[in-house]
C-alpha positions as CSV (number, residue, x, y, z in Angstrom):
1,X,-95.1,-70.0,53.9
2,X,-97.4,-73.3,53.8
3,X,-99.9,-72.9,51.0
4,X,-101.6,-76.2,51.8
5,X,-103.9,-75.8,54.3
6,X,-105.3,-72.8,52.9
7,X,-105.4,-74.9,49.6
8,X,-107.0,-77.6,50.9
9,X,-109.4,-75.4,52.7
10,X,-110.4,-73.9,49.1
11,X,-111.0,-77.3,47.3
12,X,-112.8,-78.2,50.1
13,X,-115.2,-75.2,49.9
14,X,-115.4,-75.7,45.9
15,X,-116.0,-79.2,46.1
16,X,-119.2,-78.4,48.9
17,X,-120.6,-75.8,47.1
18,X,-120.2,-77.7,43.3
19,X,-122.3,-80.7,45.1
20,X,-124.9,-78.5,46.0
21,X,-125.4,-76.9,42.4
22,X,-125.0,-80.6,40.8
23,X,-127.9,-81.5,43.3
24,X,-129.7,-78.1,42.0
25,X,-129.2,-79.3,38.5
26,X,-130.0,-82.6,38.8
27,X,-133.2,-81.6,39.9
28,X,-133.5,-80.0,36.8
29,X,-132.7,-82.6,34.5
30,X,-134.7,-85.4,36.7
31,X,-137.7,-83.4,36.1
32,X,-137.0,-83.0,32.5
33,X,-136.8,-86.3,32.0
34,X,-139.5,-88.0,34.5
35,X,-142.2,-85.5,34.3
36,X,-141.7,-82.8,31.4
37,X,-145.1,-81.9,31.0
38,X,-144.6,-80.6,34.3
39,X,-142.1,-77.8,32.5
40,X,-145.4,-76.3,31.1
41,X,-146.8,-75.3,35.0
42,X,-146.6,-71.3,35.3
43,X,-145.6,-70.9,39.2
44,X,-145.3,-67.4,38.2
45,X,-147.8,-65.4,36.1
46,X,-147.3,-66.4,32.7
47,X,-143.6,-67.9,33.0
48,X,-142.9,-71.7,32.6
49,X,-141.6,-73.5,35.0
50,X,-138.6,-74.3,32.7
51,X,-137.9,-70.8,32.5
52,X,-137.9,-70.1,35.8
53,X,-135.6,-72.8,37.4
54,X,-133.2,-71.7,34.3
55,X,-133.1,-68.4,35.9
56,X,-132.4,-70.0,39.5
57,X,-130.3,-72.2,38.0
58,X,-128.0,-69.5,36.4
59,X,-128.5,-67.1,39.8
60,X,-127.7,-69.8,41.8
61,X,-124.2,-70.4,40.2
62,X,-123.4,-66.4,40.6
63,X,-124.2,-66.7,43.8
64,X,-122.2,-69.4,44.0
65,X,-118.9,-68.4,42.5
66,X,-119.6,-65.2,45.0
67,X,-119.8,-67.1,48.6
68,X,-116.5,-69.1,47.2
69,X,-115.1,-65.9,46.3
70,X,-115.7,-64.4,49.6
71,X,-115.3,-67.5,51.6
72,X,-111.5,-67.9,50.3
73,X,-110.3,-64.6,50.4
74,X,-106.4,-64.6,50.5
75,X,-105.7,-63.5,54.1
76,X,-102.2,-64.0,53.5
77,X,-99.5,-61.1,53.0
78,X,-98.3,-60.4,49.9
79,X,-95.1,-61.2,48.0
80,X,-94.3,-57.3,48.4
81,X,-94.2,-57.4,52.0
82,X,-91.4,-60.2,52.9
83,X,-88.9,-58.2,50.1
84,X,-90.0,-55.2,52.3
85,X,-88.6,-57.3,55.4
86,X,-85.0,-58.1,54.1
């Protein structure tokens, strides 16, 4: 059985989805760096805005590693059932 398009399929999803947390985090670290007093802001009653976009930060990458999870499921049969076949 070809492996590589499914292969190439997965990087391709792991590759989209690790842009889009690098772009999460950057925003992190850009804000860190350009404007840190803005860290002090409390968007939410009494939490720091560092605080919370650590929490989204570390959400997000759950959620993450779930979609990829999901998204390359191995449709394929298994080992088991071609030895089954012979």
């Amino acid at each position: 059985m070809n492996w590589k398009p499914m292969q190439a399929r997965n990087s391709r999803i792991g590759l989209i989805l690790f842009f889009c947390y690098l772009l999460l985090y950057s925003g992190f670290v850009f804000i860190n760096a350009l404007s840190p007093d803005s860290m002090d802001m409390q968007p939410i009653d009494g939490i720091n805005l560092a605080i919370v976009y650590g929490f989204v930060l570390i959400v997000g990458a759950f959620a993450m590693a779930l979609l990829y999870g999901l998204l390359c499921k191995n449709d394929a049969p298994s080992d088991n059932d071609g030895e089954a076949k012979q």
